[in-house]
C-alpha positions, 0 to 999 in steps of 0.5 A: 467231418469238420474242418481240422487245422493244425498250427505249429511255431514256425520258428520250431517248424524251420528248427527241426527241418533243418536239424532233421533235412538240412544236409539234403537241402529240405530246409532250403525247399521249406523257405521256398528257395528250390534253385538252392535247396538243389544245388545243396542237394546235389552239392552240398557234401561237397563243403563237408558239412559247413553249409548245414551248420550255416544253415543251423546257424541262420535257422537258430538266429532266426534270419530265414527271411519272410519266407513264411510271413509275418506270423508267428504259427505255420497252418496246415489243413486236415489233409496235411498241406500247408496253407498261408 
């Protein structure tokens, strides 16, 4: 079986992760911030919806920091993990 790769804009990736799991903090846990993306987990319904629409915000202004790189395309293997 050959080795299967599939690349996705990383900037797509992060845009419907966070339209999708934003308000459970999966947005956060996919930029690699996990301190944060459990406090937004367990806290985050505490500001009524604001810290999602921040987080919307950031993720459309594309100011989510280099938490995928300097690439442009997000590489998972055939088993579906996420490879740099």
């Amino acid at each position: 079986m050959a080795n299967q790769t599939r690349k996705i804009n990383k900037h797509i990736f992060v845009w419907v992760g966070n339209f999708l799991f934003g308000g459970l903090g999966v947005d956060r846990f996919l930029r690699g911030q996990i301190g944060l993306g459990l406090v937004k987990l367990l806290f985050g319904w505490l500001t009524l919806g604001i810290w999602p629409l921040v987080d919307w915000i950031i993720s459309l202004s594309k100011a989510y920091g280099n938490a995928f790189g300097n690439v442009e395309d997000i590489t998972f293997d055939a088993q579906g993990n996420y490879t740099k």
